[in-house]
MOPAC internal coordinates of N, CA, C and O (Angstrom, degrees):
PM7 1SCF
backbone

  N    0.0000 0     0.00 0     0.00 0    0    0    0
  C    1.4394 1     0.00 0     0.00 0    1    0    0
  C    1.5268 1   109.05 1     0.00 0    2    1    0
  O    1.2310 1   124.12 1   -31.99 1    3    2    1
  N    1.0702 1   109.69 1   148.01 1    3    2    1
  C    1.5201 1   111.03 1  -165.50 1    5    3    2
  C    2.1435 1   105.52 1   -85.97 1    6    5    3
  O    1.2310 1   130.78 1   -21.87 1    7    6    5
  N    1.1275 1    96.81 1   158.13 1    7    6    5
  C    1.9891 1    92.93 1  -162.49 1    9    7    6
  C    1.6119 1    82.83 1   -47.98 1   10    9    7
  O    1.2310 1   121.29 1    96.71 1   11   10    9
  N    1.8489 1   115.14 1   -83.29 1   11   10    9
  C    1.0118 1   130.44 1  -154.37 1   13   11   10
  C    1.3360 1   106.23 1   -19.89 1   14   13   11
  O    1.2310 1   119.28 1   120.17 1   15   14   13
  N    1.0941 1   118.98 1   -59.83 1   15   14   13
  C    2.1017 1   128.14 1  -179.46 1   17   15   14
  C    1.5024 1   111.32 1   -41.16 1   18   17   15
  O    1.2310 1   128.02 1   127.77 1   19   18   17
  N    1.7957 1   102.15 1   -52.23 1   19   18   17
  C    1.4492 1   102.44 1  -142.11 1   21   19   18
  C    1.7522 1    83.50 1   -86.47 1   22   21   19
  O    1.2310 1   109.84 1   152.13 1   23   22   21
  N    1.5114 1   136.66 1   -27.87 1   23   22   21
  C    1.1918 1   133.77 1   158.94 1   25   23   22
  C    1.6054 1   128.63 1   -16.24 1   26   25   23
  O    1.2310 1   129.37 1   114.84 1   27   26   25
  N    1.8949 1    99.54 1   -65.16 1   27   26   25
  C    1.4318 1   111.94 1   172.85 1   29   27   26
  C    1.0737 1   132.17 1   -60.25 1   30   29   27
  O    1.2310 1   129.05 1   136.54 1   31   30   29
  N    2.2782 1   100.17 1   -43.46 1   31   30   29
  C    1.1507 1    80.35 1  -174.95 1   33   31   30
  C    1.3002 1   115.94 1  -107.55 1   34   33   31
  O    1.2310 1   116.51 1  -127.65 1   35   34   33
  N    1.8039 1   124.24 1    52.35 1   35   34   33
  C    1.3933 1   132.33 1   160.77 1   37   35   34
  C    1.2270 1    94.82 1   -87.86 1   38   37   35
  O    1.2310 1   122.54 1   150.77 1   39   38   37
  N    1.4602 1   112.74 1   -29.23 1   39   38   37
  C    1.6845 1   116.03 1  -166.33 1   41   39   38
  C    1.5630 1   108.05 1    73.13 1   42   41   39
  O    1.2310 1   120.77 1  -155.39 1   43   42   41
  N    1.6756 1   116.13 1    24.61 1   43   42   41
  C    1.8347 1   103.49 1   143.29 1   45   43   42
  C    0.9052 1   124.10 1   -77.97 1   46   45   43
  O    1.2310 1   115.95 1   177.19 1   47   46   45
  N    1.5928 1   125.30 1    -2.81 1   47   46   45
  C    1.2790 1   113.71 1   175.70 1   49   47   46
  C    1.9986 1   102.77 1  -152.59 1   50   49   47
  O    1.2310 1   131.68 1   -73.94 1   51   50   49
  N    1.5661 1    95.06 1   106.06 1   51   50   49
  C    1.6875 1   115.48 1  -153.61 1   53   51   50
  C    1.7357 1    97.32 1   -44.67 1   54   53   51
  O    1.2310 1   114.51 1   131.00 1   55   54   53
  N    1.2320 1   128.01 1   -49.00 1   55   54   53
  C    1.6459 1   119.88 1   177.08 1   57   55   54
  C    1.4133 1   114.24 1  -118.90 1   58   57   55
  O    1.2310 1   131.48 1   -28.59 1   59   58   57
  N    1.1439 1    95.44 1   151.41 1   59   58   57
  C    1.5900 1   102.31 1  -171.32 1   61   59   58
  C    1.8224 1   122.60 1   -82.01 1   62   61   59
  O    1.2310 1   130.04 1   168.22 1   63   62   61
  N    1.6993 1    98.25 1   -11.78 1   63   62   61
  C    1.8091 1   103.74 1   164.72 1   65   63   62
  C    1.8362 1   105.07 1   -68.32 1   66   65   63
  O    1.2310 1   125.09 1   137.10 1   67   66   65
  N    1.2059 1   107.83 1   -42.90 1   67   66   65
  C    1.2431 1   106.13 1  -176.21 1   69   67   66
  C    1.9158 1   111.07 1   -71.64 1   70   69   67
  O    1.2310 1   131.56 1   153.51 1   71   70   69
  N    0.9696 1    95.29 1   -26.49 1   71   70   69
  C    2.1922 1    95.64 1   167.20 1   73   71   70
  C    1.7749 1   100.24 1   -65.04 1   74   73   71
  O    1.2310 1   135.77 1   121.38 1   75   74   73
  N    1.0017 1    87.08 1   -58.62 1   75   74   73
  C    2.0687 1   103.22 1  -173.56 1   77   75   74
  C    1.7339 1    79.99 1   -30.79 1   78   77   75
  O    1.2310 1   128.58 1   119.83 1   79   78   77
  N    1.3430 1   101.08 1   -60.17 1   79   78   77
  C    1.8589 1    83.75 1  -145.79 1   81   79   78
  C    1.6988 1    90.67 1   -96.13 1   82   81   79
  O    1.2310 1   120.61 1  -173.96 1   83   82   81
  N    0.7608 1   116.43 1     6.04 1   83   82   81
  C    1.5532 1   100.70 1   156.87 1   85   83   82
  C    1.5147 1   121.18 1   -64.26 1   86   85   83
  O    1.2310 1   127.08 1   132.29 1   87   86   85
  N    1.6392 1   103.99 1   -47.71 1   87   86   85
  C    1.5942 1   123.36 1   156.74 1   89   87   86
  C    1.5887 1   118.15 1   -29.36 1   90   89   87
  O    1.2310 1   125.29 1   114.02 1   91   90   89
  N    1.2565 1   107.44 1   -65.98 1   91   90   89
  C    1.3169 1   116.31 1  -147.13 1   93   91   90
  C    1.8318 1    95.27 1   -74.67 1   94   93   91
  O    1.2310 1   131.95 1   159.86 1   95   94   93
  N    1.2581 1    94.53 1   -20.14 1   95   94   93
  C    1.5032 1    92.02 1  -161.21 1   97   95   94
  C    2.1493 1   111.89 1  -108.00 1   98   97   95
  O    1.2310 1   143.64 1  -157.67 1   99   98   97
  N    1.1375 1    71.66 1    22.33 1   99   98   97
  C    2.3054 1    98.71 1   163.37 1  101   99   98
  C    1.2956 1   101.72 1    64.60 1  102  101   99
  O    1.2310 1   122.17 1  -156.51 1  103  102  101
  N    2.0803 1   113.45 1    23.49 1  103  102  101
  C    1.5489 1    83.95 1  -176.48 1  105  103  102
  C    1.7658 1   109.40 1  -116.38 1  106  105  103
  O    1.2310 1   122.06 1  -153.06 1  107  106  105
  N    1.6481 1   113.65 1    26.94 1  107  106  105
  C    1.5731 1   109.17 1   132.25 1  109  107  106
  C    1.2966 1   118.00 1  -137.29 1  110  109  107
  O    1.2310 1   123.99 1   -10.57 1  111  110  109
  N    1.4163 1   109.94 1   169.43 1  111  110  109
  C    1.5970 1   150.82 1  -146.17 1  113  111  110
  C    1.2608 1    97.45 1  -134.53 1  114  113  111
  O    1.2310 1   130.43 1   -60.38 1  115  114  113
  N    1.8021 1    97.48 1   119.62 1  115  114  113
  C    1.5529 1   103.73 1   178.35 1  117  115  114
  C    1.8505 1    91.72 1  -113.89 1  118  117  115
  O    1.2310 1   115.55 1   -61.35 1  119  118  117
  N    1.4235 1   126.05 1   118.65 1  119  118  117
  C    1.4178 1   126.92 1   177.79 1  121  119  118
  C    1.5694 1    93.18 1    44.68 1  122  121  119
  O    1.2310 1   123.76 1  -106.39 1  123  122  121
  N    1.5473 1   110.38 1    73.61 1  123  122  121
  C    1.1411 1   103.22 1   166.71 1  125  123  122
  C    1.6357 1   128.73 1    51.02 1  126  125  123
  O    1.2310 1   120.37 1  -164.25 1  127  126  125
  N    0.6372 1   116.89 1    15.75 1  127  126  125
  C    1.6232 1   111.85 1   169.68 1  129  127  126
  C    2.1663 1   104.75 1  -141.46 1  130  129  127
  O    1.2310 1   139.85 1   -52.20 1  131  130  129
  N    1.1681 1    79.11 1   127.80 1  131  130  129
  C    2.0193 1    95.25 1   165.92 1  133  131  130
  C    1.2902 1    99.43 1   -31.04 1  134  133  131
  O    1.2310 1   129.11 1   -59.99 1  135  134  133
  N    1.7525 1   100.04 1   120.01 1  135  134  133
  C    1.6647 1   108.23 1   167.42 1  137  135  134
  C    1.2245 1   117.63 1  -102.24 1  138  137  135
  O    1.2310 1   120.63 1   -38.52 1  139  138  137
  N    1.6584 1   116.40 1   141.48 1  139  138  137
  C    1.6544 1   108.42 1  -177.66 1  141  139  138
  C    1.6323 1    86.55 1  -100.30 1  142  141  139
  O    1.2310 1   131.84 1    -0.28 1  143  142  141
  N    1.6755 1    94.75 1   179.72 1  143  142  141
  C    1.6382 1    99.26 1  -162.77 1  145  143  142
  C    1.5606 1   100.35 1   -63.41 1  146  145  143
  O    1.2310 1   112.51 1   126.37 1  147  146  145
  N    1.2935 1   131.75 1   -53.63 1  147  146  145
  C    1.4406 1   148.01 1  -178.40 1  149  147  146
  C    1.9590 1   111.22 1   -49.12 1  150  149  147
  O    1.2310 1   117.06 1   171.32 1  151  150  149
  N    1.0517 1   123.19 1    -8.68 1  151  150  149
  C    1.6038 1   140.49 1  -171.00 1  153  151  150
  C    1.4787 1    79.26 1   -58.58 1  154  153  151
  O    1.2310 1   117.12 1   -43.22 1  155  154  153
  N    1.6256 1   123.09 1   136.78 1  155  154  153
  C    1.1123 1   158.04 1   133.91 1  157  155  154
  C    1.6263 1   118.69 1   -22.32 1  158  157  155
  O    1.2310 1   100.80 1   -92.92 1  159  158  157
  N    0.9696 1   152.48 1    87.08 1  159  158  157
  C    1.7518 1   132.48 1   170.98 1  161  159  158
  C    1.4914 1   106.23 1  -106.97 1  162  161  159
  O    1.2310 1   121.90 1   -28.19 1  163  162  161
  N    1.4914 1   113.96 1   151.81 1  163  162  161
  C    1.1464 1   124.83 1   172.96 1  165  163  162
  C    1.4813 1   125.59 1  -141.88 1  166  165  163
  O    1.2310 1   104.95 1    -5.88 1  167  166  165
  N    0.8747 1   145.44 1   174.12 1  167  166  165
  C    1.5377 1   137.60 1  -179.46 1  169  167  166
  C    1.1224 1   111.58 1   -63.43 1  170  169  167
  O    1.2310 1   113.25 1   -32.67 1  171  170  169
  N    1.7361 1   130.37 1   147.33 1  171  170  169
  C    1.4701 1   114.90 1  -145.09 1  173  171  170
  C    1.1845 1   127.56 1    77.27 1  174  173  171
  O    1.2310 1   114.48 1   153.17 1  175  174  173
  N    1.1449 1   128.07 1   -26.83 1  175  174  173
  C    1.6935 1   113.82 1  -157.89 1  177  175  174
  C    1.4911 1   103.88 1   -98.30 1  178  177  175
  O    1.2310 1   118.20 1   -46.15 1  179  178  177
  N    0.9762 1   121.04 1   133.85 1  179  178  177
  C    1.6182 1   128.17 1   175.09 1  181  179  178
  C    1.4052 1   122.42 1   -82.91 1  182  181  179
  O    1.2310 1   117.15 1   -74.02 1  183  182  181
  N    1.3428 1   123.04 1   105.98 1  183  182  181
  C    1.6909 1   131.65 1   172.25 1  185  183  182
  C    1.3617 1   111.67 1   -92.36 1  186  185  183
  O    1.2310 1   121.14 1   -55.08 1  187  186  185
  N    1.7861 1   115.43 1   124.92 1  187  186  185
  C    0.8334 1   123.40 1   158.55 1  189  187  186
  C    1.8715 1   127.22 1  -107.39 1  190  189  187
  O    1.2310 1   128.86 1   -33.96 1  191  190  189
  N    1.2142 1   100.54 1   146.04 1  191  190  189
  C    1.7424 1   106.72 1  -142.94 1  193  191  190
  C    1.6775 1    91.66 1  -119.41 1  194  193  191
  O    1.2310 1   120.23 1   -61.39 1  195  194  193
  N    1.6012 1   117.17 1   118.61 1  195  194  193
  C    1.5864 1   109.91 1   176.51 1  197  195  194
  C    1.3827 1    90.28 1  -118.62 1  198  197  195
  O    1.2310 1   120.44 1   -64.06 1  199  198  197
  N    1.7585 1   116.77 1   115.94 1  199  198  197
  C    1.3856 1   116.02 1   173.54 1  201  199  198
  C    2.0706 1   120.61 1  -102.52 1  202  201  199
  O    1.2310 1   116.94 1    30.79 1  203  202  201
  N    0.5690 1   123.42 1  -149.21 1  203  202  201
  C    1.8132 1   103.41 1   175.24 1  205  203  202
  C    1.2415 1   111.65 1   -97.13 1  206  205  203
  O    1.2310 1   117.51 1   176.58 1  207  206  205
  N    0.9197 1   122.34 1    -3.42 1  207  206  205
  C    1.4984 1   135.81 1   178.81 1  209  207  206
  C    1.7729 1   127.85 1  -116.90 1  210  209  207
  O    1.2310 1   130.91 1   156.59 1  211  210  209
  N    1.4517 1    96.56 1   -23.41 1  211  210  209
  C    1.3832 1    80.85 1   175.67 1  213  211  210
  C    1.6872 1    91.60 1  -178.28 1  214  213  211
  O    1.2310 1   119.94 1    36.47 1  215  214  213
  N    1.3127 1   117.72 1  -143.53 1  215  214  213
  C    1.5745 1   115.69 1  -173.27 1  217  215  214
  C    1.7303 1   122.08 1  -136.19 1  218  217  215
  O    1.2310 1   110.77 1   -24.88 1  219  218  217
  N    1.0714 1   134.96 1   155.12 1  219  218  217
  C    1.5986 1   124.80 1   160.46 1  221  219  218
  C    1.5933 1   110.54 1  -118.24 1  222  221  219
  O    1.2310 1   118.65 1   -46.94 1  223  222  221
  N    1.3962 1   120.18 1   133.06 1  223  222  221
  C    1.5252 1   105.13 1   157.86 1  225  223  222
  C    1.4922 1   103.61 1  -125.32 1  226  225  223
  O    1.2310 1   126.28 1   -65.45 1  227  226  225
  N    1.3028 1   105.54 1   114.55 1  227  226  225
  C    1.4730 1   104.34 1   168.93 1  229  227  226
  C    1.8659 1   131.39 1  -142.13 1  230  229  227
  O    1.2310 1   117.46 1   -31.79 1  231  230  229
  N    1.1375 1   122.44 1   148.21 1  231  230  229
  C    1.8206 1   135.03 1  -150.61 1  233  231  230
  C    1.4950 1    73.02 1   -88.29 1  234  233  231
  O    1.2310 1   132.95 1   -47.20 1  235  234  233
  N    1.5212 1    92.58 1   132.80 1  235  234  233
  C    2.0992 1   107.54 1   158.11 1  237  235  234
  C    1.7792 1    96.14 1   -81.52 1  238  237  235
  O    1.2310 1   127.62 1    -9.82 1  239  238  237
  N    1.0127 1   102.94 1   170.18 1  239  238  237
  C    1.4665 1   135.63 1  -167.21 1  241  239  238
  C    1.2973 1   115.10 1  -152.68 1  242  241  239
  O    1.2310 1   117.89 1   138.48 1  243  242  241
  N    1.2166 1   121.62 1   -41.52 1  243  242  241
  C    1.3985 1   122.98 1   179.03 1  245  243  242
  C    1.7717 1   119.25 1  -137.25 1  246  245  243
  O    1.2310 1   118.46 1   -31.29 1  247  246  245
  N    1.2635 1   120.54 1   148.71 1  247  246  245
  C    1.4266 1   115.90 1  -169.97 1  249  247  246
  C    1.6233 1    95.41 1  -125.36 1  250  249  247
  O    1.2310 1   109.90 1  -150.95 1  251  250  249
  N    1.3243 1   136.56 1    29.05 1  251  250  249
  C    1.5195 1   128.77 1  -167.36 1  253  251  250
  C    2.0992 1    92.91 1   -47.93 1  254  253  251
  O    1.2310 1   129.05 1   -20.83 1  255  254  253
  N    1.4147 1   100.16 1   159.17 1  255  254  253
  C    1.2605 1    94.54 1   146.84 1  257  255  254
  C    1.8108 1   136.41 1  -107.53 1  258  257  255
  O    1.2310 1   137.16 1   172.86 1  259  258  257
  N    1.1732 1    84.36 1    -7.14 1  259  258  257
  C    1.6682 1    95.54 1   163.80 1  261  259  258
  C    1.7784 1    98.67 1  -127.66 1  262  261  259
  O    1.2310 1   114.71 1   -30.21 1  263  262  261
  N    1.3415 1   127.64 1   149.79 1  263  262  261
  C    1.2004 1   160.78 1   123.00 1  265  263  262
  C    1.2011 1   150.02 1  -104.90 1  266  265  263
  O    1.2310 1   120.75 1   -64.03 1  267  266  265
  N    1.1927 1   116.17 1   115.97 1  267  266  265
  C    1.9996 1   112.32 1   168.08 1  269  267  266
  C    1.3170 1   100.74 1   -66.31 1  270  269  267
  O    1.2310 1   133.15 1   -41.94 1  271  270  269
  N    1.9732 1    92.19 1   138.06 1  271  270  269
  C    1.5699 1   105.85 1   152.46 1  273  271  270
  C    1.2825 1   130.06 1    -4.88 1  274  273  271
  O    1.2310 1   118.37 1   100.30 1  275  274  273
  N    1.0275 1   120.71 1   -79.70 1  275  274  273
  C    1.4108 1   143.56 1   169.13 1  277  275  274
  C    1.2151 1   122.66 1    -9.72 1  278  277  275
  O    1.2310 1   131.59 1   131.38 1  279  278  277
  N    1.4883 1    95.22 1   -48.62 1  279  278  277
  C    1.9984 1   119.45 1  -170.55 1  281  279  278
  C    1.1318 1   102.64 1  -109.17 1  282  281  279
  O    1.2310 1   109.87 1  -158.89 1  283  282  281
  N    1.3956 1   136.61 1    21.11 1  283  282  281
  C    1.6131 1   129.68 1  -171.49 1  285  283  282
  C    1.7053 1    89.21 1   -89.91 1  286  285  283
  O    1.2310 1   110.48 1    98.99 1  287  286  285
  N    0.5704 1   135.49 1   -81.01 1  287  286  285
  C    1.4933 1   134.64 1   164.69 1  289  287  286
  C    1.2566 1   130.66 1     0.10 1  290  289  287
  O    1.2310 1   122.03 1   154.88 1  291  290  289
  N    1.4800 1   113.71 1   -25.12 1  291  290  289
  C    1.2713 1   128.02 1  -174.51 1  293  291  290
  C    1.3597 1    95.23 1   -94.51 1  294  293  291
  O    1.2310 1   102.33 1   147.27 1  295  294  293
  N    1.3160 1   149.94 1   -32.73 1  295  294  293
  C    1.2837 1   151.24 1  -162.13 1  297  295  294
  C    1.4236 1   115.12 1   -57.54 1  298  297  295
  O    1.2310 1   125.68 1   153.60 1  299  298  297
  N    1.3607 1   106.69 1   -26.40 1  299  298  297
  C    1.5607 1   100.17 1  -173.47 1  301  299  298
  C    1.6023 1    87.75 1  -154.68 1  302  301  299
  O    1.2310 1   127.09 1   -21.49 1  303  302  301
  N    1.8550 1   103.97 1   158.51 1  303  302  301
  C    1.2057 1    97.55 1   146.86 1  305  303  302
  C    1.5066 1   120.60 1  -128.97 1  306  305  303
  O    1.2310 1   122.00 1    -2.62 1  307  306  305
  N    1.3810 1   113.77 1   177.38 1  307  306  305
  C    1.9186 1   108.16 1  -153.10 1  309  307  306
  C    1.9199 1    81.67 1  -103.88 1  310  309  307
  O    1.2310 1   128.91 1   -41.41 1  311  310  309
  N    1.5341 1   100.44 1   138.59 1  311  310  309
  C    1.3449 1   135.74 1   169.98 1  313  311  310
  C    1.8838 1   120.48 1   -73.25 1  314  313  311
  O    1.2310 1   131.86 1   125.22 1  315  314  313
  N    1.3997 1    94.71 1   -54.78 1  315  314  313
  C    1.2938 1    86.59 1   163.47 1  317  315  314
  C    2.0080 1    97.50 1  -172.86 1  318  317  315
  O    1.2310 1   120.10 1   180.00 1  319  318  317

């Protein structure tokens, strides 16, 4: 699933134009390396998240392509 997607629909990041340009603009890291919006994720893979305020690092767990609310949470869990 591509970051931008799997972003929204964990719901860390509420729309997915705003992931796009989170991408474009170097401020996440998929396993360490600069993610473009189109970057691949899979279970296992570690995203790191630089927001203006502070940071996320967290392991996916799940790639559904649809989710309820409910289960967005389950998609990943946060590292530190």
């Amino acid at each position: 699933m591509r970051i931008d997607k799997y972003l929204k629909n964990s719901r860390i990041i509420k729309r997915r134009t705003v992931a796009k340009d989170a991408c474009e603009q170097g401020r996440i890291m998929v396993n360490d390396k600069v993610a473009k919006p189109g970057t691949e994720v899979k279970p296992g893979d570690e995203i790191y998240i630089q927001f203006g305020s502070g940071s996320l690092r967290a392991r996916v767990v799940s790639t559904p392509e649809t989710v309820r609310k409910e289960d967005a949470a389950g998609m990943y869990e946060v590292i530190e």
